[in-house]
C-alpha positions as CSV (number, residue, x, y, z in Angstrom):
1,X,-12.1,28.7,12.4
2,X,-14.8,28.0,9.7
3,X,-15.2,24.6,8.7
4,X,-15.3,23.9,4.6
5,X,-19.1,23.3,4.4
6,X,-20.1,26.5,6.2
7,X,-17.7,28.2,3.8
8,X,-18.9,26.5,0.9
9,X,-22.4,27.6,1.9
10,X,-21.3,30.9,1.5
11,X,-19.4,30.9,-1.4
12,X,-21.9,29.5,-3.8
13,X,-22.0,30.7,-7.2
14,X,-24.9,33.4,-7.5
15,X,-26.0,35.3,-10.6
16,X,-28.5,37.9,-10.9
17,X,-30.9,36.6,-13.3
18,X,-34.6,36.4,-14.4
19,X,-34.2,32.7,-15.6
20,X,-36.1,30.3,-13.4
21,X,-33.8,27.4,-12.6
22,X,-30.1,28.6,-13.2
23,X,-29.1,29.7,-9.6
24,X,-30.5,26.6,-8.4
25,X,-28.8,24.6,-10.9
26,X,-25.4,25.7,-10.2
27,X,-25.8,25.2,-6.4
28,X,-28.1,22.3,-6.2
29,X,-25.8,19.3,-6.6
30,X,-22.4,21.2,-4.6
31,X,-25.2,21.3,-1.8
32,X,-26.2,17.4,-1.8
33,X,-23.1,16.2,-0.4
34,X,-20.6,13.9,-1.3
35,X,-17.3,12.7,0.6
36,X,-15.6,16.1,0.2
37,X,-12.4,13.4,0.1
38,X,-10.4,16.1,-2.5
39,X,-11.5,19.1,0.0
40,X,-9.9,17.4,2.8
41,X,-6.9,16.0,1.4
42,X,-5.8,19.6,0.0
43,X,-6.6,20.7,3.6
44,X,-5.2,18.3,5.2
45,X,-1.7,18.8,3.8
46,X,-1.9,22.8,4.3
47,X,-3.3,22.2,7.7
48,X,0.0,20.0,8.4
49,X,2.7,22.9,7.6
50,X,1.0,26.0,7.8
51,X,-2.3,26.2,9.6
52,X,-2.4,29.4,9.4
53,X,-2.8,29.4,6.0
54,X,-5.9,26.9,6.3
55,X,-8.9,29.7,5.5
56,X,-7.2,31.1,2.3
57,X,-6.8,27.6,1.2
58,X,-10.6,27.5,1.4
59,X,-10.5,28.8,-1.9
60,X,-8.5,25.9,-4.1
61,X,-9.9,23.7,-2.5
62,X,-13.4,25.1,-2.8
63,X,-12.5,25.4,-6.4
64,X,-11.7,21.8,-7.0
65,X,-14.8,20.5,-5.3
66,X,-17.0,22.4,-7.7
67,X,-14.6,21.4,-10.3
68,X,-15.6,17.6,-9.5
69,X,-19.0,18.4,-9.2
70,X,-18.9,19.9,-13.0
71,X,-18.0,16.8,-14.0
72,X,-20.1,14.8,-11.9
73,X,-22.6,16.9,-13.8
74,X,-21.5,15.8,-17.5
75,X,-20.7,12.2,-16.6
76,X,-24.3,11.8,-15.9
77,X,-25.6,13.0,-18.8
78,X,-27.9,11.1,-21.2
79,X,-24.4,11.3,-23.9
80,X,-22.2,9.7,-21.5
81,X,-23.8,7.3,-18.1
82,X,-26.7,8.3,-18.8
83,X,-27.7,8.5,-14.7
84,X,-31.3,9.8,-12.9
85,X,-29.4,10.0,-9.7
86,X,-26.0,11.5,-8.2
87,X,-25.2,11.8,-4.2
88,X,-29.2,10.4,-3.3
89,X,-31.0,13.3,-5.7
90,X,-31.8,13.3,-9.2
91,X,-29.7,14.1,-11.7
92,X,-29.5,17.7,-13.2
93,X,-30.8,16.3,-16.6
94,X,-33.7,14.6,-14.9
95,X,-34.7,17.6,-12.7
96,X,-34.6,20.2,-15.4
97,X,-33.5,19.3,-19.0
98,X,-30.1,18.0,-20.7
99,X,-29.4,21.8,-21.8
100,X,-29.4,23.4,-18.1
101,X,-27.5,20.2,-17.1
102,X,-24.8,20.9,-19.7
103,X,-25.0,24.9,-18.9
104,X,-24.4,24.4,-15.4
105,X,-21.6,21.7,-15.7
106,X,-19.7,24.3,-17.8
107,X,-20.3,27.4,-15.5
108,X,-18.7,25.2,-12.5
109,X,-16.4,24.3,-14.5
110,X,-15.0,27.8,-15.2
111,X,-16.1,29.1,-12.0
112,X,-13.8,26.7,-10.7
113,X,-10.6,28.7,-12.0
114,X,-12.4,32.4,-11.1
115,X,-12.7,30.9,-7.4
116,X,-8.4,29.9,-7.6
117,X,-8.0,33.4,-9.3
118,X,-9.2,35.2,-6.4
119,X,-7.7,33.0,-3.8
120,X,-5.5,35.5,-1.3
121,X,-2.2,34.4,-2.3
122,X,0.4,35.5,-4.3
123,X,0.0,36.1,-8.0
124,X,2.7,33.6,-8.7
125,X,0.9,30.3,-6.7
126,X,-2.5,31.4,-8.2
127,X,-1.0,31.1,-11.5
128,X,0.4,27.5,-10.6
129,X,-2.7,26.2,-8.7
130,X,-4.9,27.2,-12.1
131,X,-2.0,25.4,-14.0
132,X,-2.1,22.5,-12.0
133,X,-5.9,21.7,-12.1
134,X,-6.1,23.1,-15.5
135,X,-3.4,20.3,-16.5
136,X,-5.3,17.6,-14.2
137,X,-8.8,18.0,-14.8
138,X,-8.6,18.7,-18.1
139,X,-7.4,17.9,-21.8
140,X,-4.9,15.7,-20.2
141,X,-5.8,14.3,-17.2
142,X,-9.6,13.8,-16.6
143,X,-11.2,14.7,-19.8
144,X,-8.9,12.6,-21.7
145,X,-9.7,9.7,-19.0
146,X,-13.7,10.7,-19.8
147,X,-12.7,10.2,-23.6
148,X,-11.2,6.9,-23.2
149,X,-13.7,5.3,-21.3
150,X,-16.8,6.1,-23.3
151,X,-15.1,5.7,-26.7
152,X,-14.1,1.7,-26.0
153,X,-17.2,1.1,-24.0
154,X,-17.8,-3.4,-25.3
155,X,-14.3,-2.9,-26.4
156,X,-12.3,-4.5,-23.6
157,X,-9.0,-2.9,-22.6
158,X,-6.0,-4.5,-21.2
159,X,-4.9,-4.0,-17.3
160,X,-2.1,-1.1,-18.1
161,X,-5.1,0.6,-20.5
162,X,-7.6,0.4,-17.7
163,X,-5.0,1.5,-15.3
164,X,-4.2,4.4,-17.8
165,X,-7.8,5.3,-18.0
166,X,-8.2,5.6,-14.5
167,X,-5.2,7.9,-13.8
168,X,-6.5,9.8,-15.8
169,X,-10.1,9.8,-14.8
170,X,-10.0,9.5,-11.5
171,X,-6.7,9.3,-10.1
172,X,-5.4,13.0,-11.4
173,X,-7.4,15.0,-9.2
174,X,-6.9,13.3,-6.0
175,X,-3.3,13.5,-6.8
176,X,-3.7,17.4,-7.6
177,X,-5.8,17.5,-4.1
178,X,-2.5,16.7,-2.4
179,X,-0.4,19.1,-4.6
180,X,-1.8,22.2,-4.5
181,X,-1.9,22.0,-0.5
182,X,2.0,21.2,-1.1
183,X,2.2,24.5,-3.0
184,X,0.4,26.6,-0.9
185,X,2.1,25.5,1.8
186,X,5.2,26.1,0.0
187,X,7.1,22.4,0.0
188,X,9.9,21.2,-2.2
189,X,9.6,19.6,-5.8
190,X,10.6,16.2,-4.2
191,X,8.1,16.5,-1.4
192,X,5.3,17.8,-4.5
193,X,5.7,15.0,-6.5
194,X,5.6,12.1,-3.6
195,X,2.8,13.5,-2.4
196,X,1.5,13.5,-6.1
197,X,2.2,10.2,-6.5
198,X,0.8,8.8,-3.7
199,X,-2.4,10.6,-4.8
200,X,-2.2,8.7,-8.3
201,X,-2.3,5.0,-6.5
202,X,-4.5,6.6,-3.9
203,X,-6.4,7.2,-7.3
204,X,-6.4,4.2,-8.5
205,X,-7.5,2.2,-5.1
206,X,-10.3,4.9,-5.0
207,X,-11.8,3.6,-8.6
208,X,-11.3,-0.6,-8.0
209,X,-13.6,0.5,-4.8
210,X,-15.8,2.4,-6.2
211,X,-16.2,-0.5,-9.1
212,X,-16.3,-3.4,-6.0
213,X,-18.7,-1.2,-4.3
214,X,-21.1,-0.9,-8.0
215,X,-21.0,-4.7,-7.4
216,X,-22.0,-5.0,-3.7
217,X,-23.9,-1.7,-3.2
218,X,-27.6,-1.2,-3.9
219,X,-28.5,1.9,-5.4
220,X,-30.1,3.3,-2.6
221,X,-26.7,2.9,-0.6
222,X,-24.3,4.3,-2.8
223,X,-26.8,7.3,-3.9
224,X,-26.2,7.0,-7.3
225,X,-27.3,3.8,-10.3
226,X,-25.2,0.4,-9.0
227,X,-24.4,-2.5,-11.3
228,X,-24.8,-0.2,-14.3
229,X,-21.3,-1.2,-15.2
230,X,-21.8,-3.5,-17.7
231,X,-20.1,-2.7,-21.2
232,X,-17.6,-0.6,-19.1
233,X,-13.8,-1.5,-18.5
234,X,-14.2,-1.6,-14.6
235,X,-11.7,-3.2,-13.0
236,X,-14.6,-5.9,-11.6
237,X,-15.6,-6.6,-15.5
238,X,-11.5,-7.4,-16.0
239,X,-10.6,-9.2,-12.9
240,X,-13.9,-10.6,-11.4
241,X,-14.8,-9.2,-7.7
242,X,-12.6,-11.8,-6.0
243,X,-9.7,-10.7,-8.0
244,X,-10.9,-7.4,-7.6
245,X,-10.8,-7.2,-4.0
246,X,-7.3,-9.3,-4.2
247,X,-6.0,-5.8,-6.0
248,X,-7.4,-3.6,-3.5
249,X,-5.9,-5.3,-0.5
250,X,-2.5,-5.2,-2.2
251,X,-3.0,-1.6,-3.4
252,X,-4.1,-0.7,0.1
253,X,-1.5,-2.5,2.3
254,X,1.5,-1.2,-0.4
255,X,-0.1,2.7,0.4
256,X,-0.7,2.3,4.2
257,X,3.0,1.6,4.1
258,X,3.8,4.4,1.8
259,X,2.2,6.4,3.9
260,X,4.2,6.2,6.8
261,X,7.2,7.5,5.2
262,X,5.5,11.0,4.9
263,X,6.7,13.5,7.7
264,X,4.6,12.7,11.4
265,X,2.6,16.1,10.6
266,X,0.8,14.6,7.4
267,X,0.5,11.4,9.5
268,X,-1.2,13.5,12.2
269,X,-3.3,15.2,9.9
270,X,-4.2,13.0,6.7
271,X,-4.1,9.5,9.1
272,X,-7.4,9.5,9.9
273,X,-9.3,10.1,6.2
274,X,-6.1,7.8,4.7
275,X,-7.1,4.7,6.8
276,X,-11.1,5.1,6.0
277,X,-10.1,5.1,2.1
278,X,-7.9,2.7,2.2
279,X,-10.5,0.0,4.1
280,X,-14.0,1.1,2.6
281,X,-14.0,-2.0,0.4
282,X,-12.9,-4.3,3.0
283,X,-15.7,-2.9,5.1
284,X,-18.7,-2.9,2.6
285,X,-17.0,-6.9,1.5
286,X,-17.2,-8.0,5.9
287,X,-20.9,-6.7,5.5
């Protein structure tokens, strides 16, 4: 069966064009890497109940990767973080101008949903995997989470605001990662929202790491600007890194517990990516 980088590699968007630049920057930062963590979960959860269904759910969760790289894209810009480097290359803005930058991040962004509208399932779960992403990613999940944390940048936000920011910016579409595998796959509500819900906190672990990481990490390591944090609410600018790391452990011991009330088949399948996520600070902090 085809792994999900040699399909990405095929599925790239393409357009027929004179312009110099546009092909490449639509592919260029989907091609630089990244943890593929959203791919895998969605995968993983399809892979658990119905393998069979594994190469048509290629296609969602194809679709939310270059959904997440759109707005990796934006969040770099010189409006928002402001960042010359994503995944170890240079920024889209740096490489070719803030326009193209913009451009592409929008064209991922839409070709996100063309990708789920074509995705060989029935008309009825297309039209609730576009909902559920549309819903997550967008003007109330991540977008709104974008909004919060640029508009109270040196305005410092309590724990349950920070917390709130971060569900939305982060946390929504890991959780929808895990969903949309539970619809494809064909689970129950109850089943859909545990898994959702484990993706929120999942979320949120993911985000105080990345923040104790920004404080440990040099730039060269993380592939991206470090300690660049500084008017930001991170959760290392509220608590401090020893506090920080405090909330992880707790965060991390509460979901490795969580997680063994999921069915053996998700424990089979997810296990292995859910124990490196939920240690990756604790690893970085032994170094």
């Amino acid at each position: 069966m085809e792994d999900f980088e040699s399909f990405l590699s095929k599925n790239l968007p393409y357009v027929e064009s004179f312009h110099p630049n546009y092909n490449e920057a639509l592919s260029s930062m989907i091609l630089a890497g990244g943890k593929r963590f959203r791919p895998q979960l969605l995968l993983g959860v399809v892979r658990a109940y119905a393998p069979l269904l594994v190469e048509s759910a290629m296609y969602p969760a194809l679709a939310v990767e270059i959904f997440h790289t759109y707005s990796l894209i934006h969040d770099d810009l010189p409006a928002m973080d402001n960042a010359p480097l994503r995944r170890g290359y240079p920024t889209l803005h740096t490489r070719f101008d803030e326009a193209l930058a913009i451009l592409a991040g929008d064209a991922l962004n839409t070709h996100a949903f063309e990708i789920l509208s074509k995705s060989p399932f029935r008309s009825d779960v297309r039209i609730e995997l576009v909902k559920l992403l549309a819903q997550n990613g967008g003007s109330g999940g991540m977008v709104l989470g974008q909004a919060i944390d640029l508009h109270f940048e040196n305005s410092p936000l309590s724990l349950e605001q920070v917390l709130e920011l971060h569900r939305n910016k982060t946390a929504k579409l890991i959780a929808t990662s895990l969903e949309i595998g539970a619809v494809i796959v064909g689970l129950d509500r109850a089943k859909r929202k545990a898994l959702y819900d484990y993706g929120i906190d999942l979320g949120i672990l993911f985000q105080v790491q990345d923040d104790i990481l920004d404080a440990l990490q040099t730039s060269q390591e993380a592939g991206k600007p470090t300690n660049n944090d500084t008017d930001k609410n991170s959760f290392i600018n509220l608590l401090g890194l020893e506090e920080s790391l405090k909330y992880a452990d707790e965060l991390s011991s509460s979901l490795q517990k969580r997680f063994l009330e999921f069915d053996d088949t998700i424990q089979v399948e997810l296990g292995a990516i859910i124990e490196k996520y939920l240690k990756r600070h604790q690893t970085k902090n032994k170094g």
